[in-house]
MOPAC internal coordinates of N, CA, C and O (Angstrom, degrees):
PM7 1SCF
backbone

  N    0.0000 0     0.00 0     0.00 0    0    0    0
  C    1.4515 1     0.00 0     0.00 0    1    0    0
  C    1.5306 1   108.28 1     0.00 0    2    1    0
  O    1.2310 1   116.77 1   -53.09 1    3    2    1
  N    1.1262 1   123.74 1   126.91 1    3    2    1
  C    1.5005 1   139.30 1   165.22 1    5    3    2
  C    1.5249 1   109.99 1   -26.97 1    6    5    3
  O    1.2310 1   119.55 1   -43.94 1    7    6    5
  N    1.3595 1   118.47 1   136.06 1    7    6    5
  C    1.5646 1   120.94 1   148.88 1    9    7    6
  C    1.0714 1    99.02 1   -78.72 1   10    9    7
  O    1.2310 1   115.53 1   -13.73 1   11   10    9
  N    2.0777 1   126.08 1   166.27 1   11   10    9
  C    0.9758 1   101.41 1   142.49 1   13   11   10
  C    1.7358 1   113.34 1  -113.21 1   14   13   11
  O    1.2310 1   125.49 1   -37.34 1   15   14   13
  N    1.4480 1   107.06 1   142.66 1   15   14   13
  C    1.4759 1   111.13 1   150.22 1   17   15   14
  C    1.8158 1   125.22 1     8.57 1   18   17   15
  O    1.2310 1   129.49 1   -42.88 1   19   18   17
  N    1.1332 1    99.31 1   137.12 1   19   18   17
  C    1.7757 1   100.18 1   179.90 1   21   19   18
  C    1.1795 1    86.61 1   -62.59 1   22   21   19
  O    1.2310 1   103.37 1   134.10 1   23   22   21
  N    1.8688 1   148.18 1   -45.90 1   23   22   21
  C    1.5001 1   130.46 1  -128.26 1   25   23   22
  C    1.3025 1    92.75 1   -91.67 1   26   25   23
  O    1.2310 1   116.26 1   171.35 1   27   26   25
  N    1.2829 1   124.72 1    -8.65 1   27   26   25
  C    1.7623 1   124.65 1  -145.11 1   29   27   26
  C    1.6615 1   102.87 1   -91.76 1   30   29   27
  O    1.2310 1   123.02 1   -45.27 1   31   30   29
  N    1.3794 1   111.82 1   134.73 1   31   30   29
  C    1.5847 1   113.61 1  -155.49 1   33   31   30
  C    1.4211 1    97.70 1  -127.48 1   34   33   31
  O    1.2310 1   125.45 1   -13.64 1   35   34   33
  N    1.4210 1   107.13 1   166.36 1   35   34   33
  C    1.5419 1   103.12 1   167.37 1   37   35   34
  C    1.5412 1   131.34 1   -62.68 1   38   37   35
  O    1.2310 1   127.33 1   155.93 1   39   38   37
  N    1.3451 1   103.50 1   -24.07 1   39   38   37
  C    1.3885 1   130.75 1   176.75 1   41   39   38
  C    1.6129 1   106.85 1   -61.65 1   42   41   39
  O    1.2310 1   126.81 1   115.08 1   43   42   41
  N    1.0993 1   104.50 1   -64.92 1   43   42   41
  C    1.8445 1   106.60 1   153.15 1   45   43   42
  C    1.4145 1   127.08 1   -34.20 1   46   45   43
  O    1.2310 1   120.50 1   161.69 1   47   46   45
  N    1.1913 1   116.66 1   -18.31 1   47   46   45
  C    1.8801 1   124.16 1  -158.44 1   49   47   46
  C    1.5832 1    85.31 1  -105.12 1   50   49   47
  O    1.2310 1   125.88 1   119.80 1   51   50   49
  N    1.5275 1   106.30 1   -60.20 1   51   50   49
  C    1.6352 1   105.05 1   168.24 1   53   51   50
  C    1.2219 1   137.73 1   -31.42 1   54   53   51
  O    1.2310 1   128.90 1   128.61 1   55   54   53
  N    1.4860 1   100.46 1   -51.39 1   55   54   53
  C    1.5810 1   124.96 1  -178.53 1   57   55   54
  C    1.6960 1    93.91 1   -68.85 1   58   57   55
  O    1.2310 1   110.88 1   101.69 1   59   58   57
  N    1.2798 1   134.76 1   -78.31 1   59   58   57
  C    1.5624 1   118.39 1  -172.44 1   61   59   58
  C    1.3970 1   112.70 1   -62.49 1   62   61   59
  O    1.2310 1   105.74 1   178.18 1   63   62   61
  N    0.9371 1   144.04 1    -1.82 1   63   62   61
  C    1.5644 1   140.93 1   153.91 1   65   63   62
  C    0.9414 1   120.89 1   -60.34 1   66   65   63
  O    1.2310 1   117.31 1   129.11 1   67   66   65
  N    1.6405 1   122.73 1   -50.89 1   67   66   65
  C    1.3779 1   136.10 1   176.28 1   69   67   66
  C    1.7694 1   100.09 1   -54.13 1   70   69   67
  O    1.2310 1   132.42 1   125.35 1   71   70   69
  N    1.7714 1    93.62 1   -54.65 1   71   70   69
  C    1.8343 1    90.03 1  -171.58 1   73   71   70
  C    1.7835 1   120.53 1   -69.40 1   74   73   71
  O    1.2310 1   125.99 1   161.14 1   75   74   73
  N    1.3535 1   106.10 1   -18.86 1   75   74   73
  C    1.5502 1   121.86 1   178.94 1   77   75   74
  C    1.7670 1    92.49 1   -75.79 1   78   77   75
  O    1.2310 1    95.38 1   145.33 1   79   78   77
  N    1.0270 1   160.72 1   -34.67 1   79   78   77
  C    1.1770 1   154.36 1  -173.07 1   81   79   78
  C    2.0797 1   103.60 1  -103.77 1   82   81   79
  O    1.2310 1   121.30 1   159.39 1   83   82   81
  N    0.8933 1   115.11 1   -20.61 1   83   82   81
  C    1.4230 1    98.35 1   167.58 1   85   83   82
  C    1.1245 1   117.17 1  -145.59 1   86   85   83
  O    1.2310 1   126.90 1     1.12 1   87   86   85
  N    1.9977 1   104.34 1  -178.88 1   87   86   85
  C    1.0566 1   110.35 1  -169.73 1   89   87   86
  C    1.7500 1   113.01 1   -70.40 1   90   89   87
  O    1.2310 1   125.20 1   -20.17 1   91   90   89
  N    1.8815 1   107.61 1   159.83 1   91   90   89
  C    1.5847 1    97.97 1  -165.46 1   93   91   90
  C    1.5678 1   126.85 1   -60.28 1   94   93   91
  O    1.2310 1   109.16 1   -57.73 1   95   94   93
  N    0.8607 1   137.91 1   122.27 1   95   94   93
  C    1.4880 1   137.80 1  -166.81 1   97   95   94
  C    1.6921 1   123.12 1  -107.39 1   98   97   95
  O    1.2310 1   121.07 1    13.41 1   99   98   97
  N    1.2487 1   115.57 1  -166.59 1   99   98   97
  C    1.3857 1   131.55 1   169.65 1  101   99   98
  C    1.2902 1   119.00 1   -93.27 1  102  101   99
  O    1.2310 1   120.81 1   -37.47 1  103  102  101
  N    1.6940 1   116.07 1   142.53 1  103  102  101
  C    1.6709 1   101.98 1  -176.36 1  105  103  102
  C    1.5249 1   112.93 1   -71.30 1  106  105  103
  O    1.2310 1   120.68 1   157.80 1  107  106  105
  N    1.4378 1   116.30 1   -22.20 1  107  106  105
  C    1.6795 1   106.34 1   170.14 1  109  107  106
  C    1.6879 1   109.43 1   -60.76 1  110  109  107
  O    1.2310 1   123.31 1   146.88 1  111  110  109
  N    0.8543 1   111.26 1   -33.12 1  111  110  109
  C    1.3957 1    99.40 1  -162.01 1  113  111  110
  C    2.0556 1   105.24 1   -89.26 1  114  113  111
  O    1.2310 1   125.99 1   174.02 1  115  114  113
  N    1.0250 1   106.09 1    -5.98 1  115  114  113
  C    1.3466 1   119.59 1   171.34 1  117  115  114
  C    1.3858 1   104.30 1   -82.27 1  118  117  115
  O    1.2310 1   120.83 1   129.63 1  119  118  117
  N    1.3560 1   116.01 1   -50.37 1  119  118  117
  C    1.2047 1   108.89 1  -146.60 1  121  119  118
  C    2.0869 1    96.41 1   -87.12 1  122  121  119
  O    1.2310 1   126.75 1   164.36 1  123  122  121
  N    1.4811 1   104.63 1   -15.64 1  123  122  121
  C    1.7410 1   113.82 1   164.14 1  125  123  122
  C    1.0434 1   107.77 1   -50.09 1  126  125  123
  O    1.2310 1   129.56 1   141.33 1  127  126  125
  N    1.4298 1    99.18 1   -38.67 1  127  126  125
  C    1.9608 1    89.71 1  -147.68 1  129  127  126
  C    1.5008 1    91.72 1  -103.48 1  130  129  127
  O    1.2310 1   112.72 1  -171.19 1  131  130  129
  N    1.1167 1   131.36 1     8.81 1  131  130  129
  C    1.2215 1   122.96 1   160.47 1  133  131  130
  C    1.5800 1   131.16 1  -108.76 1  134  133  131
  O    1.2310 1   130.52 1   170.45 1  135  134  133
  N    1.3133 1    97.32 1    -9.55 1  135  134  133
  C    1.5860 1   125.30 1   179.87 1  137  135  134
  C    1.4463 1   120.50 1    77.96 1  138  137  135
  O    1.2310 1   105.00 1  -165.16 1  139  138  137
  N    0.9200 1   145.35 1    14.84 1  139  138  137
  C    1.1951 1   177.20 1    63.01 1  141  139  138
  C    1.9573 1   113.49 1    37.24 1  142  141  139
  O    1.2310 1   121.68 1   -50.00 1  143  142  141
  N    1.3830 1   114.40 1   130.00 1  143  142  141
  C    1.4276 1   115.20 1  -157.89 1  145  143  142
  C    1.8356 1    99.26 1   -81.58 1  146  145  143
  O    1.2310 1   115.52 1   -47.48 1  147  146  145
  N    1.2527 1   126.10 1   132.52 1  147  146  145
  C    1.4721 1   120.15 1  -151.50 1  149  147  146
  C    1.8094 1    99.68 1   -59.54 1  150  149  147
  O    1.2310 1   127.43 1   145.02 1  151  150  149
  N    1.3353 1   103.30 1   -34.98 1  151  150  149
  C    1.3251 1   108.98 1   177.02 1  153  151  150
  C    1.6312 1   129.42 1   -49.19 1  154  153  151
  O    1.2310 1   127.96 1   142.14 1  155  154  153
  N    1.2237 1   102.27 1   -37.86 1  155  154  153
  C    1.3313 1   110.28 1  -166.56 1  157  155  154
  C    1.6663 1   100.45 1   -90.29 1  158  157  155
  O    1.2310 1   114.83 1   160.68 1  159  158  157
  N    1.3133 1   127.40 1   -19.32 1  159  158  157
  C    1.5122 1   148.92 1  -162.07 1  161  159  158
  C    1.5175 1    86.53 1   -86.37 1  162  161  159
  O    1.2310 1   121.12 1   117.69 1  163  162  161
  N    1.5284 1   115.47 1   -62.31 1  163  162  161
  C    1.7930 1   117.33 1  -177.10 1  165  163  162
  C    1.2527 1    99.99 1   -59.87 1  166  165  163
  O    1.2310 1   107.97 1   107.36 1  167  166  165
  N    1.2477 1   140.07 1   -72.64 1  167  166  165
  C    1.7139 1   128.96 1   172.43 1  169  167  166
  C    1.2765 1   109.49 1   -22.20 1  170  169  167
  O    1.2310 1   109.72 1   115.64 1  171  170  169
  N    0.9236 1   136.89 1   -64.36 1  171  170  169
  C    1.7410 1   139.12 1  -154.32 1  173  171  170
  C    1.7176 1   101.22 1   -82.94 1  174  173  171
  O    1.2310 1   121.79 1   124.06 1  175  174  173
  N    1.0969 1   114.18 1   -55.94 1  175  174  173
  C    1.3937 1   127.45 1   145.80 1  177  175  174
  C    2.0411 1   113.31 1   -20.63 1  178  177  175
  O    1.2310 1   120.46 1   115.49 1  179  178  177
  N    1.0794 1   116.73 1   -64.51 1  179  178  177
  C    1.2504 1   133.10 1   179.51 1  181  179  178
  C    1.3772 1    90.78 1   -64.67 1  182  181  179
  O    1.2310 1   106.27 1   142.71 1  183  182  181
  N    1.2694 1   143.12 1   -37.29 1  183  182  181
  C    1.9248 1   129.74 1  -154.61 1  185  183  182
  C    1.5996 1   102.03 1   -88.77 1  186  185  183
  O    1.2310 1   129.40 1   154.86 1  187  186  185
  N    1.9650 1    99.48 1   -25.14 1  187  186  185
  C    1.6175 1    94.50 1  -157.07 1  189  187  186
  C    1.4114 1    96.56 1   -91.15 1  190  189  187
  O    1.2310 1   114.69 1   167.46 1  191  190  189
  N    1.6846 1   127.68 1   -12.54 1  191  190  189
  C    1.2560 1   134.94 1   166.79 1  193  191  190
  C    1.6466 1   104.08 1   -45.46 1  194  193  191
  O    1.2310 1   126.09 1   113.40 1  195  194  193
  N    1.4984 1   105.90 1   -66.60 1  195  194  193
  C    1.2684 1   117.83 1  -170.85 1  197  195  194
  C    1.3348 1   110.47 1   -42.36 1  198  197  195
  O    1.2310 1   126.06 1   121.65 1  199  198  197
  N    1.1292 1   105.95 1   -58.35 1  199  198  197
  C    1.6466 1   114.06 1   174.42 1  201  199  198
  C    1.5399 1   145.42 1   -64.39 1  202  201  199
  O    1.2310 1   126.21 1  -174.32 1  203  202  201
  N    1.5543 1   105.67 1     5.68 1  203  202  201
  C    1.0666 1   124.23 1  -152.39 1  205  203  202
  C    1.5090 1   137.14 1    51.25 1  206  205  203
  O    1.2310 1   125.35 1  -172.41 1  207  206  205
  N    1.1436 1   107.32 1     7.59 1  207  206  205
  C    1.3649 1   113.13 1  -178.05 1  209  207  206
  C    1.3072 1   126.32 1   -78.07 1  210  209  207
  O    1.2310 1   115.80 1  -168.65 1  211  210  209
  N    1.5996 1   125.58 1    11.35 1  211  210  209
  C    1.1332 1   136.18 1  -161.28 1  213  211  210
  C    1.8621 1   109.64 1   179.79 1  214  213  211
  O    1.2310 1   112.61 1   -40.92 1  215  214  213
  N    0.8967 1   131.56 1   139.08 1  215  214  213
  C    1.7861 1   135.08 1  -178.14 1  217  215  214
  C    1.0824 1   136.69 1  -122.66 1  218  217  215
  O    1.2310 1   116.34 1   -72.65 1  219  218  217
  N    1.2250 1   124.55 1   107.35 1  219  218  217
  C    1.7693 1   113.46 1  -176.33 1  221  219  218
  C    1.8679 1   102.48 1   -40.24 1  222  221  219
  O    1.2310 1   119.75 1   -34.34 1  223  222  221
  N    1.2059 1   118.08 1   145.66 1  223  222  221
  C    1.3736 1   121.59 1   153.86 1  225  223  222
  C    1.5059 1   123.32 1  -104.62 1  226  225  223
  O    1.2310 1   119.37 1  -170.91 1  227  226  225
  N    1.3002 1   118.80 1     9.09 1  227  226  225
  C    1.4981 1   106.97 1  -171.96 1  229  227  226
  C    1.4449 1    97.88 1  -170.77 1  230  229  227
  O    1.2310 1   123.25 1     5.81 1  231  230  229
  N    1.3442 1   111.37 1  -174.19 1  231  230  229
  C    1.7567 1   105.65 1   178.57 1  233  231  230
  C    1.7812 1   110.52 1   -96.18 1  234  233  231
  O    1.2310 1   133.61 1   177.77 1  235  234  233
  N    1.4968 1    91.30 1    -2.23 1  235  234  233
  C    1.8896 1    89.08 1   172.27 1  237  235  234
  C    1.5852 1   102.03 1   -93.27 1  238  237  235
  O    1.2310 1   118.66 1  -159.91 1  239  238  237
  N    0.9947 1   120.17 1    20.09 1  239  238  237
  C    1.6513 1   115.25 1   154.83 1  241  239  238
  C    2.2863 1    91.73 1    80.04 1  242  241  239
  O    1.2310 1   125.69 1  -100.99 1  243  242  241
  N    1.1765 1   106.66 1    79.01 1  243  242  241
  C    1.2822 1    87.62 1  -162.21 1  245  243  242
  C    1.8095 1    71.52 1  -139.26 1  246  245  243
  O    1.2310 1   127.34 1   -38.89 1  247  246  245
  N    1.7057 1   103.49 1   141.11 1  247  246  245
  C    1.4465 1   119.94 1  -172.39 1  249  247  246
  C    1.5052 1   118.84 1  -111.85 1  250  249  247
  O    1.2310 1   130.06 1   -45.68 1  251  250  249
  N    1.2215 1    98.21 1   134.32 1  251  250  249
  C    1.8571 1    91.44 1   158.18 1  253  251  250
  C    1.5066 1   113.91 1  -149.42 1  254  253  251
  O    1.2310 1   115.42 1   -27.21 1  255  254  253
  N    1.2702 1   126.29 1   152.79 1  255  254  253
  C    1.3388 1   135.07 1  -169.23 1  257  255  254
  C    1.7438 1   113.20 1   -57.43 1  258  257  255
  O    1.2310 1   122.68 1   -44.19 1  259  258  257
  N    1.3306 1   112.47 1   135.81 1  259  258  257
  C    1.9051 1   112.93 1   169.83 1  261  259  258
  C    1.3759 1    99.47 1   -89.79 1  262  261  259
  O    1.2310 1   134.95 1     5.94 1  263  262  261
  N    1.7752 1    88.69 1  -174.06 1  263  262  261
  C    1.5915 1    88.22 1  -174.92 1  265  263  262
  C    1.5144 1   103.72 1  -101.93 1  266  265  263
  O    1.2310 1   122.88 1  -165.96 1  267  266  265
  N    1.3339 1   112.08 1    14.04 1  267  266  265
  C    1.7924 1   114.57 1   160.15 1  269  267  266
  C    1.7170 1   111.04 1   -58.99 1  270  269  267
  O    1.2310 1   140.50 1   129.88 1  271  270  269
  N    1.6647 1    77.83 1   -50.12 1  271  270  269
  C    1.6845 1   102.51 1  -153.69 1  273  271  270
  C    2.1343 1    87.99 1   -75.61 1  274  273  271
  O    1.2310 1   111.96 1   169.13 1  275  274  273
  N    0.9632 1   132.76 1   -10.87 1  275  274  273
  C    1.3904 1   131.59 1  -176.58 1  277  275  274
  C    1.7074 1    92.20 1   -88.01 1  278  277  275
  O    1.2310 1   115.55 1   122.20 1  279  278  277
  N    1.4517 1   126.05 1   -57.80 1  279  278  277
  C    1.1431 1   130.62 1  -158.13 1  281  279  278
  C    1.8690 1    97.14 1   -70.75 1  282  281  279
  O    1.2310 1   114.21 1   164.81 1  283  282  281
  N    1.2515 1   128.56 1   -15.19 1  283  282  281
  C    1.3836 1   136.80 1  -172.12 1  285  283  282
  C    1.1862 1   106.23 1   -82.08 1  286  285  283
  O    1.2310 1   130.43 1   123.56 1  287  286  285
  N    1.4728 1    97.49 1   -56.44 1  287  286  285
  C    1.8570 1    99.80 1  -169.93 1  289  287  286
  C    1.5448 1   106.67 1   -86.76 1  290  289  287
  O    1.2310 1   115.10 1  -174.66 1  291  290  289
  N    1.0928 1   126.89 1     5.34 1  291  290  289
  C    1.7094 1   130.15 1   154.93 1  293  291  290
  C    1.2801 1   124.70 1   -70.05 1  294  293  291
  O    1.2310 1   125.10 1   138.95 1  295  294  293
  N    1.6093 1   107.81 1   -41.05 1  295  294  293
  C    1.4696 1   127.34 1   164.46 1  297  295  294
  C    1.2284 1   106.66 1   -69.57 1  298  297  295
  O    1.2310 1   106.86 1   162.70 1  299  298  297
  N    1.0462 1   142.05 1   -17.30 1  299  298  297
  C    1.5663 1   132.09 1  -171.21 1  301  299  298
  C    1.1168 1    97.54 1   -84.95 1  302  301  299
  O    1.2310 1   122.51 1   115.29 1  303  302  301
  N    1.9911 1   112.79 1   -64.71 1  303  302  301
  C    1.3226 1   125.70 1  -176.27 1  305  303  302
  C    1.4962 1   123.99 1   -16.99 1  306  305  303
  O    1.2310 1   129.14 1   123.53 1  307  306  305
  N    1.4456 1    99.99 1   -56.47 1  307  306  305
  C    1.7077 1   138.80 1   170.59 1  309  307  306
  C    1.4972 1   110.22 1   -17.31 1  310  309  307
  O    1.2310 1   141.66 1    97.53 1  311  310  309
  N    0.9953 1    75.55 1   -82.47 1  311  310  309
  C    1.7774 1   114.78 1   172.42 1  313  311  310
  C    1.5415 1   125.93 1   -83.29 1  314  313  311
  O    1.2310 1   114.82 1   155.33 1  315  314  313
  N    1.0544 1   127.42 1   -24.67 1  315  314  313
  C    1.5062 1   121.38 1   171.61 1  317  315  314
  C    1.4828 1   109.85 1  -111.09 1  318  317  315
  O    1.2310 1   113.60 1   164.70 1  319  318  317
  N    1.7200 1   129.72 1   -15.30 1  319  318  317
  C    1.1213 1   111.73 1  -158.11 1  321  319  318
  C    1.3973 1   110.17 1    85.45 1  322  321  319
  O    1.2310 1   131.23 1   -13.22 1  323  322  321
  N    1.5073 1    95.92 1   166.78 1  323  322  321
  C    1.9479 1    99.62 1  -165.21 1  325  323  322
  C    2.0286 1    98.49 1   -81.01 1  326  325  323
  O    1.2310 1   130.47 1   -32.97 1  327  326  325
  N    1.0547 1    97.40 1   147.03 1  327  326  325
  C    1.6046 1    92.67 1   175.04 1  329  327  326
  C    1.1141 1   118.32 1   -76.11 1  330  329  327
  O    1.2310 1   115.62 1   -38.16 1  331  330  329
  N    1.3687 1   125.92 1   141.84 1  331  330  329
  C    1.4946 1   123.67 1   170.70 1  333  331  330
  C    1.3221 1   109.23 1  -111.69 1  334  333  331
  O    1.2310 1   130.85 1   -28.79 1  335  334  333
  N    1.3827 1    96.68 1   151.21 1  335  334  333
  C    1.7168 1   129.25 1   170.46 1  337  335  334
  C    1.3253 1   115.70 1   -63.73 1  338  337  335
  O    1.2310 1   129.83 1   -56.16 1  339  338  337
  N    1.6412 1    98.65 1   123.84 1  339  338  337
  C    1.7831 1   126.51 1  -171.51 1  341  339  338
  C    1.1721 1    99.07 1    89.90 1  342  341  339
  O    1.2310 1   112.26 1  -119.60 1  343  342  341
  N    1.4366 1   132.20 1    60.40 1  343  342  341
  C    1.0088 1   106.38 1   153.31 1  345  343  342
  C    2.0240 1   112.79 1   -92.82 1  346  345  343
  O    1.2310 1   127.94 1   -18.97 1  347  346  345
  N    1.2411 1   102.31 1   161.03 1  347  346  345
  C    1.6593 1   104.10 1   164.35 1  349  347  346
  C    1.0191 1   131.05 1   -74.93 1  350  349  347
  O    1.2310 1   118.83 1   -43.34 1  351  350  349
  N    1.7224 1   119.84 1   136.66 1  351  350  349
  C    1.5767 1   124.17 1   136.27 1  353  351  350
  C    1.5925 1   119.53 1    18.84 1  354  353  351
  O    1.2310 1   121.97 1   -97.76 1  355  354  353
  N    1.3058 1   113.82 1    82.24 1  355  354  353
  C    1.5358 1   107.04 1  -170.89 1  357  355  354
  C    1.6986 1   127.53 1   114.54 1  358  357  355
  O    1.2310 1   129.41 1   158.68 1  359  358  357
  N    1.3514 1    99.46 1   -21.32 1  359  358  357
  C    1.3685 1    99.82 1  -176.01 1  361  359  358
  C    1.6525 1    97.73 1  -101.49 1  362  361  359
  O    1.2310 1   120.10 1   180.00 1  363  362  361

C-alpha cells in the first residue's frame, strides 16, 4: 500500500474521489463540485499530473484518475476516511 508523499493533501484525496467516481472532467467543474477555489484545484491538479496520479485525457486539459492515483486514494480512505467536499486551500 502506498505512503503518501509529504505534498499530498486532503484536497488531493478529494480530487481522486471526485475522479474515481466520474466520468473525466474539467478542473472548473471539479473544483464546483467540490467547493474548492478553481485555482487552487488546478495547482493540486498540476502536482497529481506530476505524479501520475491523475491524466490529461485530451488537449482541452480534461482529467481522470490512474491506477496509482486509485491505489493512493484507497490508502488515504484507510486511514483518513472518505474525503469530503469543500475542503480548503491547504488541507
Amino acid at each position: 500500500m502506498p505512503q503518501h508523499p509529504d505534498w499530498f493533501r486532503g484536497a488531493d484525496a478529494a480530487i481522486l474521489s471526485y475522479l474515481s467516481r466520474e466520468r473525466p472532467t474539467y478542473v472548473p467543474l471539479i473544483a464546483n463540485r467540490l467547493g474548492m477555489p478553481t485555482d487552487y484545484v488546478q495547482e493540486r491538479t498540476d502536482k497529481l499530473v506530476e505524479s501520475d496520479l491523475v491524466e490529461p485525457v485530451s488537449a482541452e486539459v480534461v482529467y481522470r484518475i490512474t491506477e496509482d492515483g486509485e491505489r493512493h486514494l484507497e490508502a488515504y480512505t484507510e486511514r483518513e476516511g472518505v474525503p469530503e467536499p469543500g475542503l480548503v486551500a491547504g488541507n
